[in-house]
C-alpha angles and dihedrals in degrees: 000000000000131000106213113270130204110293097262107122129194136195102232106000098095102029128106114242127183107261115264087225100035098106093050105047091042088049098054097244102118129106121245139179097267089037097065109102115184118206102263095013128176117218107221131198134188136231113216130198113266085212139074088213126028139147106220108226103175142336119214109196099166103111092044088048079049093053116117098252096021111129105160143014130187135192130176089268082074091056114094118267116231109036102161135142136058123293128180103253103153133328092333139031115276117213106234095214102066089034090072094046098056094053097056117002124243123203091334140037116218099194147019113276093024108157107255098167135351131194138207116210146146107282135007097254093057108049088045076057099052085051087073088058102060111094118207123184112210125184103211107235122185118275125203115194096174122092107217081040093062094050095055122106119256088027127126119287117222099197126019087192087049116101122177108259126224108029126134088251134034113249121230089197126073122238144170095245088091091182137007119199128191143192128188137170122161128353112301097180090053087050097046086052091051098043123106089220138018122183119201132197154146132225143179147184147179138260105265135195119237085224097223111180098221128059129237101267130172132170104198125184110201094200130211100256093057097266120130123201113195118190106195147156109241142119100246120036090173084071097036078063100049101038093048094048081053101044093048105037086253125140103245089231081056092069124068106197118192116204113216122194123289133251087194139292117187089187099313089095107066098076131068124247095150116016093079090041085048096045094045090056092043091057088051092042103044098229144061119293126188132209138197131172128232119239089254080058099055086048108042096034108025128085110270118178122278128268118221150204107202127180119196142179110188110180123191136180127250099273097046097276104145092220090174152021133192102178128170122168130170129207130220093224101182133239096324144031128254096084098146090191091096094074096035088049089052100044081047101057108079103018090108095066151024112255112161106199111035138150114205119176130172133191134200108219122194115232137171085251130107106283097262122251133208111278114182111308096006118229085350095102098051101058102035079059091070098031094050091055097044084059095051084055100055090046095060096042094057095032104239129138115265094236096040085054094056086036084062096059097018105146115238138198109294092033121116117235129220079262087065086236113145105227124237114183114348128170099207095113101044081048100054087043084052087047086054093046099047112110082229089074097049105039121108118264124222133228107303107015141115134190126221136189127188133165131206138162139211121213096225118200142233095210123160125320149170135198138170132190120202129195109223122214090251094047096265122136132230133206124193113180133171105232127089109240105241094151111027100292096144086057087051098044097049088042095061096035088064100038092058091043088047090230127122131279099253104045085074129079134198125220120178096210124217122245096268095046106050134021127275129295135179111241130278089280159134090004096296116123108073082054109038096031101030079054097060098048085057101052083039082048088049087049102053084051092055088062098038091059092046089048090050095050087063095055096052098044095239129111121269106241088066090064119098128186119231130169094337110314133073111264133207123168106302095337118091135190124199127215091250089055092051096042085049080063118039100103089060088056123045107313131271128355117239149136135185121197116195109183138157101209125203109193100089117131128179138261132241135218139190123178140194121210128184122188142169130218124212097210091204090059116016088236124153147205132194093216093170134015129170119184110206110195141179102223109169100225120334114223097182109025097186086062099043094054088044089060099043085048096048091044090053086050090055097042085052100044076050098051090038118035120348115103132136102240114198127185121227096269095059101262124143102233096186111051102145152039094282103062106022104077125228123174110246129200093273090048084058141072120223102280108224113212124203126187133211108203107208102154120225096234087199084066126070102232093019095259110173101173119255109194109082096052128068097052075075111077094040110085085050108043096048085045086063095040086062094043090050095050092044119033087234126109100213105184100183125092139244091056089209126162102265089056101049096045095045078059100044091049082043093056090046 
């Protein structure tokens, strides 16, 4: 469903073609990270820490090395010494040091399931059986997987080298806060003082998985000459390229990385866990060796994301007015430093609204858990949760409607967010008004039921990107682009490369290059790449034109700034040349016909989200269903709006799964009790209502076709919305999350 847009119509941008990849992928053809096979490939396996804390004090791999089709085995004594320093791996800089060490342990493992060795052999089974041989003395330290637990006095200490960042002063002490980060503007005390109402809470929730299908796989040849091809599925493998250069002592242009396609990422796949361990047995076998992780693996060792505490006051006036904020929140980070959502979780937390006077502080805590990794809208989910229900709380003590309160304080365009970004055309207010006017908000509920509504918003990013567009001899058109397609970038790509061509839609393919074969360009993230990168096919798309007019002025004899371009072809008065007649051609004029275009775009604004939940409660089991749901969503323009529904619906399930079921759930020894798909609970289709997803259509004017980004946010409003559904069904402000069966039924029993 569409909210109207502005009046400027397209002639592709908007529509719904088929995707360029779709056959492929439904009928099982594509390629995808455990389905590369490399002529004389190993197959390697890895042997992971039974412990959450452990020091390390030797590894005897002699009988495994003896073993009949063993050809390598590697242990963290093969890895480089001196990795240090920052390197771009992501959206953020990665430090080198404890990337390594999350890909193969030290002297210590910080988590169960933390790589200790790892083996290429002949076949899988025996390298699963060389695994057995390999001895490892480990000396049991305590673990702590709580986060006011690993803040106490007197309890283990992850790291002695690690010192909290960002304090007034610098601490002569280690801790397991690895970062605090901090934003203030106003006076907040003074506010709260001030304020009619404050409202003061305090929430929590859990480490979840982002649930991806497919499993991080790489196959990896590290070549005589000193050379190295990976073939992985990521979603950067830009970054793929960097961190494992770093990592290994390697110069980046050494490294060719192919991207295959992707099972899903959501975030968990912009990192490395494999491609350095894979590379590392391939140098001492002598061929190419792939590894893949077990479901258990992806669960216990790779970055889920972070669970929270986070206190909050939120004060507001009498007529709805927020006049004041004193939030803290700390982050269970994982194992090892180097979690950015903290900043991105500070600099979230307030960008929905104006509050004047407002104290957000966020902390990193260490924890014997696997480091955390980005999961749609990083740090963005946790702490609109709490914001979100402290609203709702306001709004019923001083009886106002929900959407009229955030109404009240919306930011518009002009206002300055909690990220300090002065906002061009936003859409928050016309979707909150939507939000108002939906039928959803105004239909009867039946016994049992609540309704909750909660907002949220993600920053989105331009970031670096390259694009070229090539003229092929029959008129067709080529783009090659640097970012893997996890959400139907190729579609979008193709789509605005035509339409600024004026060709159809099918005359154009789309190739996602590997590293050695196209520019840089930041990875499939943080909603940038149908802005940044659809951006640079279009200015690589303007550019092509540029020399297919002037191409066209030579074989009509005229100047060429009397040539204009209209629907794909050169035009001069009533002569007109196509694509294909100037591509027969080219090599009578001047050569091939080609652009690049390498940009790194500002522009980009956020998006904006509000969603409805309905819900109903069974009393005698706590048991709850999600019975209606409508996502309301700023988008910019969608230029594919299949793809952009499929994102705001995918986004709502995950919030839900998030607010519902999802938890790491770990036993008092350390162990992870939930890795895998049985009990760890993810909605599917029949747990879910349809999701109805409604765009608002307020174009970015600092984009060509008015693209904002979509796919951070609507993982944002969930936790919340379905939180005050529950409180509105129940009485009860429950403010930990998940909101499972047995919770909600201990508190209604308590409350009776």
């Amino acid at each position: 469903m569409n909210a109207p847009s502005d009046q400027k119509t397209f002639r592709l941008v908007g529509t719904r073609p088929i995707r360029p990849d779709g056959i492929e992928k439904v009928t099982g053809k594509a390629i995808y990270g455990p389905d590369f096979v490399a002529p004389g490939m190993l197959h390697g396996a890895v042997l992971r820490s039974p412990h959450p804390h452990a020091r390390i004090r030797g590894i005897d791999t002699r009988r495994a090395e003896a073993l009949a089709g063993v050809k390598a085995v590697v242990t963290g004594a093969d890895f480089p010494g001196g990795a240090e320093g920052t390197v771009a791996g992501g959206e953020t800089p990665t430090d080198l040091k404890y990337a390594s060490i999350k890909c193969m342990a030290r002297d210590k493992v910080f988590f169960e399931g933390h790589a200790v060795a790892a083996v290429a052999a002949t076949s899988a089974a025996v390298a699963e059986e060389a695994l057995k041989l390999i001895a490892v003395d480990y000396e049991v330290l305590p673990h702590v997987t709580d986060i006011e637990e690993a803040l106490r006095p007197g309890g283990p200490i992850l790291h002695d080298d690690v010192f909290t960042q960002g304090l007034a002063e610098t601490p002569t002490t280690p801790s397991n806060a690895s970062l605090r980060f901090a934003m203030t503007r106003g006076d907040a005390e003074q506010a709260l003082g001030a304020a009619v109402e404050v409202y003061t809470g305090r929430f929590t929730l859990q480490p979840v998985h982002q649930g991806y299908i497919e499993p991080h796989a790489c196959v990896a040849s590290w070549q005589a000459d000193g050379q190295g091809q990976i073939w992985c599925s990521t979603q950067g493998h830009f970054s793929v390229r960097a961190m494992t250069a770093g990592i290994l002592g390697m110069s980046i242009a050494s490294i060719r990385v192919m991207p295959l396609e992707i099972g899903g990422g959501f975030g968990g796949k912009t990192t490395v866990y494999l491609e350095p361990v894979a590379m590392l047995l391939s140098r001492k076998a002598g061929r190419p060796v792939r590894l893949a992780m077990q479901r258990g693996d992806i669960f216990r060792a790779s970055g889920p994301a972070p669970g929270a505490v986070i206190d909050i006051r939120l004060g507001a006036l009498a007529d709805g007015t927020l006049s004041g904020a004193d939030i803290e929140f700390k982050y269970n980070g994982g194992g090892l430093p180097g979690a950015y959502e903290v900043y991105s979780g500070v600099m979230s937390t307030l960008s929905c609204y104006r509050v004047p006077d407002a104290n957000v502080v966020g902390w990193n805590v260490l924890t014997n858990m696997p480091t955390v990794h980005a999961y749609r809208a990083p740090g963005a989910p946790q702490t609109y949760f709490a914001v979100e229900c402290a609203i709702d709380e306001l709004a019923r003590r001083l009886g106002i409607d929900p959407i009229d309160m955030r109404l009240r304080n919306v930011l518009r365009p002009g206002d300055t967010d909690g990220r300090g970004m002065t906002l061009g055309a936003i859409g928050y207010a016309e979707t909150l008004e939507a939000t108002k006017a939906h039928p959803h908000y105004a239909a009867p509920l039946g016994p049992n039921q609540g309704r909750g509504i909660a907002c949220g918003s993600w920053g989105n990013y331009g970031g670096p990107s390259t694009a070229a567009v090539s003229l092929a001899e029959d008129g067709s058109i080529l783009v090659t682009e640097g970012n893997p397609d996890i959400g139907g970038s190729r579609a979008a790509m193709a789509m605005m490369a035509a339409e600024t061509l004026g060709i159809a839609y099918e005359k154009v393919r789309v190739t996602v290059a590997d590293t050695s074969s196209i520019g840089y360009s930041m990875g499939t993230g943080g909603s940038r790449t149908t802005f940044a990168t659809g951006m640079a096919v279009v200015q690589a798309a303007e550019a092509v034109i540029e020399i297919m007019k002037q191409r066209a002025a030579q074989m009509l004899g005229a100047d060429a700034a009397g040539i204009e371009w209209r629907d794909g072809a050169a035009v001069l008065g009533e002569q007109r040349l196509s694509i294909a007649e100037i591509a027969a051609k080219s090599g009578m004029t001047g050569g091939p016909i080609s652009a690049e275009a390498a940009i790194h775009p500002g522009g980009f604004l956020p998006g904006f989200g509000a969603h409805i939940c309905d819900l109903e409660i069974d009393p005698e089991t706590g048991h709850t269903t999600v019975v209606r749901y409508t996502a309301l969503q700023d988008v910019g323009r969608a230029i594919h709006p299949d793809y952009v529904e499929g994102q705001i619906q995918g986004g709502a399930v995950q919030g839900i799964g998030w607010a519902l079921n999802e938890a790491y759930v770990y036993d008092r020894e350390g162990h992870l009790d939930n890795a895998g798909f049985l009990d760890y609970r993810m909605p599917v289709a029949s747990d879910m209502p349809m999701i109805e997803a409604v765009m608002i259509e307020v174009p970015n004017p600092d984009h060509p076709y008015g693209v904002k980004g979509v796919g951070e946010t609507p993982i944002v409003p969930p936790l919340a919305a379905v939180a005050n559904a529950v409180r509105d069904a129940t009485g009860l402000r429950i403010g930990d999350l998940p909101l499972s069966p047995d919770r909600i039924y201990a508190r209604l029993q308590a409350a009776e």
